[in-house]
C-alpha positions as CSV (number, residue, x, y, z in Angstrom):
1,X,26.2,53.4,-61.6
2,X,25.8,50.0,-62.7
3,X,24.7,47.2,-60.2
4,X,26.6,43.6,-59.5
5,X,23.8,41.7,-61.2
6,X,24.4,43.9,-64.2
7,X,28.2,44.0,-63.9
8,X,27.7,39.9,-63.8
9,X,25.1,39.9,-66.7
10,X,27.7,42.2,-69.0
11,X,30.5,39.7,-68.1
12,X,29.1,36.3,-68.8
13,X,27.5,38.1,-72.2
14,X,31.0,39.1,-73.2
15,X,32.6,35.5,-72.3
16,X,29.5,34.0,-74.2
17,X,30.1,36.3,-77.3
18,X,33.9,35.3,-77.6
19,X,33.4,31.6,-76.7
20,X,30.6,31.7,-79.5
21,X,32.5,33.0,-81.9
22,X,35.7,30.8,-81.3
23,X,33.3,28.1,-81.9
24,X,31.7,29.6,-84.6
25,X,27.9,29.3,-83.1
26,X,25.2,31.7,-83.2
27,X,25.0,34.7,-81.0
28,X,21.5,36.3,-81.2
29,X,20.9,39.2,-79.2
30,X,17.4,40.5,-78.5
31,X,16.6,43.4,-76.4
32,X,15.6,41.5,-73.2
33,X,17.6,38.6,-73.7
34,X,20.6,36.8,-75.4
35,X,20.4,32.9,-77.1
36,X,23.5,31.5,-77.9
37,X,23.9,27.8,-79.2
38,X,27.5,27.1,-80.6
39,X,25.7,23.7,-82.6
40,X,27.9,21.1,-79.9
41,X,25.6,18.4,-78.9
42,X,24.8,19.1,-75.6
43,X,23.0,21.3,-73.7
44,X,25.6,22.9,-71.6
45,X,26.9,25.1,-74.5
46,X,23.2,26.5,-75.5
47,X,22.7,29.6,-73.2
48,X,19.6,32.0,-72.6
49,X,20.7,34.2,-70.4
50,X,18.1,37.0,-69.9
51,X,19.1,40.5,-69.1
52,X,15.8,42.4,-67.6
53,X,14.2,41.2,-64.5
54,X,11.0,42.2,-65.5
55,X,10.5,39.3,-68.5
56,X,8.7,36.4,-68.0
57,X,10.7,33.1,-68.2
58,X,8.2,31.7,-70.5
59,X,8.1,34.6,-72.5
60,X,12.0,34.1,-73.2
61,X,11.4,30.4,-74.0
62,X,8.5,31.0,-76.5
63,X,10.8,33.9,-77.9
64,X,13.7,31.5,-78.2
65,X,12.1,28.8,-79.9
66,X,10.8,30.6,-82.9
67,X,13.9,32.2,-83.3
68,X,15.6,28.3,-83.6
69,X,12.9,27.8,-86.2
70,X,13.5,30.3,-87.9
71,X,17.0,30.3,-88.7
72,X,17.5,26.4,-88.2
73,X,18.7,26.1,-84.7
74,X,18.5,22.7,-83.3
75,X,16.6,23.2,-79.8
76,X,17.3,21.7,-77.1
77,X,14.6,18.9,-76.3
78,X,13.2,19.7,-73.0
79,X,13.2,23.9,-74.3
80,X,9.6,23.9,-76.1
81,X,7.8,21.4,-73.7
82,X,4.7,23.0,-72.2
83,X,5.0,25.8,-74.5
């Protein structure tokens, strides 16, 4: 049976896949976590939304930023600091 934190997890990864691509931004999914940015300038609309307990938050960002290097993401400017 599937928890409420994973039943909330599975729904805000759905909404973020369909907003994404409505949008056309960039869904990457990883096994421990998802990064989203749909390329609008702001913050609000680039997501990391992690979906195990047990990762490290800094892990996740370190993770995240190479993956905007390497395929040309713009990062968000407070993402990498004290990386």
């Amino acid at each position: 049976m599937i928890g409420n934190r994973q039943l909330v997890i599975n729904n805000l990864e759905e909404k973020i896949r369909i907003f994404t691509y409505l949008v056309n931004g960039k869904f990457i999914q990883e096994e421990d976590f998802i990064f989203v940015t749909t390329e609008i300038p702001t913050d609000t609309f680039n997501v990391l939304l992690p979906k195990s307990s047990y990762i490290k938050v800094h892990l996740i960002l370190e993770v995240a930023s190479k993956i905007c290097l390497l395929k040309n993401i713009p990062l968000v400017r407070g993402l990498t600091s004290g990386i």
